[in-house]
C-alpha positions in Angstrom: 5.5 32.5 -8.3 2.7 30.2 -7.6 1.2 30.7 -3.8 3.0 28.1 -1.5 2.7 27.6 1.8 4.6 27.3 5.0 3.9 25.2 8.1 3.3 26.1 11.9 6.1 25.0 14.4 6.6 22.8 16.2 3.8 20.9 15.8 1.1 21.3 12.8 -2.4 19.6 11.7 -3.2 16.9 12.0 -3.6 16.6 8.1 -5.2 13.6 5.7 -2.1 12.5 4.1 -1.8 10.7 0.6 0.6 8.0 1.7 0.3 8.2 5.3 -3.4 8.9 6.9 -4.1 11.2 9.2 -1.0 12.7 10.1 0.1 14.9 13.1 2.8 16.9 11.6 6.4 17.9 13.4 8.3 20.7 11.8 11.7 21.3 13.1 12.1 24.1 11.5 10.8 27.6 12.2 7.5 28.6 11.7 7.6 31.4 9.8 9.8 30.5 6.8 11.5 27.5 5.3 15.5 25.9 6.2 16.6 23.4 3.9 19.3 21.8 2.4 17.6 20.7 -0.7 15.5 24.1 -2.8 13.4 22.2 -5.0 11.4 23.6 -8.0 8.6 22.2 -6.8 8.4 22.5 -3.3 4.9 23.1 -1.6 7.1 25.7 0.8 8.2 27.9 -1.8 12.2 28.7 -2.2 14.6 29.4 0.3 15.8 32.4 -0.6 11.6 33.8 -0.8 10.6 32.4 2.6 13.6 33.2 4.6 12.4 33.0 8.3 13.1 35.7 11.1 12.3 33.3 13.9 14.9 30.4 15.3 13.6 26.9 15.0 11.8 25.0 18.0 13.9 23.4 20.8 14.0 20.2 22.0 11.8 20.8 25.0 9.4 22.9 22.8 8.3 20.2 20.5 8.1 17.4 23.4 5.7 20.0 25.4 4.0 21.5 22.4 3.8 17.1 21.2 2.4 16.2 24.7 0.0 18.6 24.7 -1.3 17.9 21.3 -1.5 14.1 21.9 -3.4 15.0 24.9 -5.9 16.8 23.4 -5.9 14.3 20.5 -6.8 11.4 23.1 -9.3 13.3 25.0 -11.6 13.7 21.4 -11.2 10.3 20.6 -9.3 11.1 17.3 -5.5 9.8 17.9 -3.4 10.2 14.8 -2.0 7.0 12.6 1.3 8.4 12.3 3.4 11.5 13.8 5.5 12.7 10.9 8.1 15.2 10.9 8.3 17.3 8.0 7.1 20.7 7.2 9.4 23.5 6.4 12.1 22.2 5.2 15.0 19.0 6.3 14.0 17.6 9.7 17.4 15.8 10.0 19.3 19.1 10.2 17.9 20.2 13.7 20.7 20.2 16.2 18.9 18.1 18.5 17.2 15.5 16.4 18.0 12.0 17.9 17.1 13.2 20.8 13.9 14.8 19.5 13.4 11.4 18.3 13.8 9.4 21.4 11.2 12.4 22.9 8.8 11.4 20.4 9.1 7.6 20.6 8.0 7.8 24.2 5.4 9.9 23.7 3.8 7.9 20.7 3.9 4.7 23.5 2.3 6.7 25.8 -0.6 8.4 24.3 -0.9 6.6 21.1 1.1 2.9 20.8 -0.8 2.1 17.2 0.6 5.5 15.8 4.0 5.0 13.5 6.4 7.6 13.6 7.6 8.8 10.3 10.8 11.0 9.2 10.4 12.8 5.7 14.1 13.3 4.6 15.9 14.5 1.3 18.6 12.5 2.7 21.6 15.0 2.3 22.5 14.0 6.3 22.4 10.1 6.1 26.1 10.2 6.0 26.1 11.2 9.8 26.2 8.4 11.8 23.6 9.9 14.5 21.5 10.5 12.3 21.1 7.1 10.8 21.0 5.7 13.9 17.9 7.6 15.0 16.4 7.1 11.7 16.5 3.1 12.2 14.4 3.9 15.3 11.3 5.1 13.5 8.3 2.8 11.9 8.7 4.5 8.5 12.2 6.3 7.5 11.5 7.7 4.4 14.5 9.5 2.4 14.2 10.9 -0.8 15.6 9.6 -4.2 14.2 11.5 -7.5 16.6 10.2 -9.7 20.6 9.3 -9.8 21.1 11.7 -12.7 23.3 14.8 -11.7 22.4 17.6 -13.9 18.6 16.8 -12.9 19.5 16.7 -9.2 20.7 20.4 -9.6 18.0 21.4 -12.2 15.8 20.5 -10.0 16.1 19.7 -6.5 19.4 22.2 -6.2 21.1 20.9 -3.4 22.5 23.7 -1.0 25.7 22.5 -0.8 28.0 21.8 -3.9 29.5 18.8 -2.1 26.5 16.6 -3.3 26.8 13.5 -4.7 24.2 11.3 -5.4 26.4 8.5 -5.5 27.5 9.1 -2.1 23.7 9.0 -0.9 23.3 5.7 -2.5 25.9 4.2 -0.9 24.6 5.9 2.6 20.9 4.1 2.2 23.1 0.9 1.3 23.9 1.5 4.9 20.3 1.1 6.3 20.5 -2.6 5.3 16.4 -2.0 3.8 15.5 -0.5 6.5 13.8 2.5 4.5 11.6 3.8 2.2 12.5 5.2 -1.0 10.2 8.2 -2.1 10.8 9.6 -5.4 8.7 12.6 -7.2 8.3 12.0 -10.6 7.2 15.2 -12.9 7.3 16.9 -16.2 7.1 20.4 -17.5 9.3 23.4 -18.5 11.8 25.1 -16.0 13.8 28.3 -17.4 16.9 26.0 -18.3 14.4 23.6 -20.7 12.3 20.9 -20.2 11.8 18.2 -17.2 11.0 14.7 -17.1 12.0 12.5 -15.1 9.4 9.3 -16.9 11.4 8.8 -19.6 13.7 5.4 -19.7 16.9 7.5 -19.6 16.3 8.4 -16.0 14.1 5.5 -14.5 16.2 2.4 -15.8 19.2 3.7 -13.7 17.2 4.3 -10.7 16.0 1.5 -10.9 19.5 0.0 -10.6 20.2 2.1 -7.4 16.7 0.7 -5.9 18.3 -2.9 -6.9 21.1 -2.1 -5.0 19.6 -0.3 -1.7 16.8 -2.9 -1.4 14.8 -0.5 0.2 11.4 -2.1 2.3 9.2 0.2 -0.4 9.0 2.1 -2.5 6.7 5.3 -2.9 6.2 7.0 -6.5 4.5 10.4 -6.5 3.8 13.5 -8.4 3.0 16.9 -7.8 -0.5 17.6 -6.1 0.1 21.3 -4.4 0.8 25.0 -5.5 4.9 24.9 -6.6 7.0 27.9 -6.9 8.4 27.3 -10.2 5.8 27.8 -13.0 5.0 25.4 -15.9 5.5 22.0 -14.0 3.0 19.5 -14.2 2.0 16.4 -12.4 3.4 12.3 -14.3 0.8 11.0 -15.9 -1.2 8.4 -14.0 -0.3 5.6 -16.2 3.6 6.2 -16.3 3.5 6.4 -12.7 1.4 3.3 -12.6 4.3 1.6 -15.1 7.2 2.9 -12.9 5.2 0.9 -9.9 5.5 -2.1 -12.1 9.3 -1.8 -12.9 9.9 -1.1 -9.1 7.5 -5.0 -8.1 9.3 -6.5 -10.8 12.0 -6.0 -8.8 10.3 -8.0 -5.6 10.0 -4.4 -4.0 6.6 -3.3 -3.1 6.0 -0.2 -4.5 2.7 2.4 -4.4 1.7 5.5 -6.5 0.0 8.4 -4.9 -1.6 10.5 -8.1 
């Protein structure tokens, strides 16, 4: 396995993000190991089952003090962030407490910094709660995850947790947000132990682009690999497929942009 990495908790960087900018990072999940619903191939956190943490995950009051703190010290050097983004170690929408985490960090972003956008990374198995889509249509950028509409790839490779998954299902949830969203989508090849991926090809980016057609999403962001992955042999899109996937997704009158 390939060195991954896992993220401090509750509140990490901040870090020079691809799509973002300088990012202060919230992880919701415990420090020392990785909780998630999805256990993708290529996720920069490792698998689940190798970076099982010993430690619980952060409470509310935890990552508002721990937030305040950082934003504090942010101000006082003159550097504030451009967006607060909660990601890290694995779903953010699974902590117990997350609307409210999210109304905590809201009023802390007016506070200390009122230019900064706050920014939810989701794989969006949890959009089918209706708290949870509620406190997602609160943030600047909700971004949920979309990597194809295909099945057998969804399991190959991002192995959802729970065999109740339907991708179908989560198209009809982001329906929901009325555009109000961001579609991200990692697009890849290479060899897994079960045969090849690629997820360039026609066979799987003509029907995704049918579910983008339908959710209408604000955006649309198209990226590939760029850290360390668990799984071996997986390699990054070509910069000119991902730059004619960007072209399919604007011909659609969605905006769309690559990070290489």
């Amino acid at each position: 396995m390939k060195e991954t990495l896992t993220y401090p908790s509750p509140i990490f960087g901040p870090v020079h993000s691809r799509r973002l900018g300088l990012s202060l990072g919230i992880n919701l999940q415990p420090g020392d190991g990785k909780l998630c619903t999805f256990d993708c191939i290529y996720c920069e956190c490792g698998f689940n089952a190798d970076k099982r943490p010993r430690s619980r995950r952060p409470t509310r009051l935890e990552v508002s003090t721990s937030l305040r703190a950082k934003l504090e010290e942010m101000r006082t050097n003159g550097a504030l962030p451009d967006v607060l983004t909660f990601a890290g170690n694995g779903e953010p929408t699974c902590h117990p407490d997350f609307p409210a985490i999210i109304a905590d960090t809201l009023a802390l972003r007016d506070e200390f910094a009122p230019l900064a956008k706050v920014s939810v990374l989701s794989n969006s198995t949890q959009i089918h709660r209706e708290e949870i889509r509620s406190a997602l249509l609160l943030v600047d950028n909700n971004i949920l995850k979309l990597d194809t509409v295909d099945e057998s790839f969804i399991r190959l490779v991002d192995r959802p947790v729970s065999s109740h998954y339907d991708v179908q299902r989560i198209i009809s949830n982001m329906e929901l947000f009325k555009g109000q969203l961001i579609v991200q989508t990692m697009f890849m090849r290479g060899m897994t132990s079960s045969g090849p991926v690629d997820n360039t090809s026609d066979h799987y980016v003509l029907p995704w682009l049918e579910a983008l057609r339908r959710i209408r999403p604000r955006e649309v962001m198209v990226y590939t690999i760029d850290r360390a992955t668990p799984a071996p042999h997986l390699e990054k899109a070509p910069r000119e497929e991902l730059d004619r996937i960007r072209s399919l997704v604007e011909g659609l009158g969605i905006p769309c942009i690559a990070s290489y």
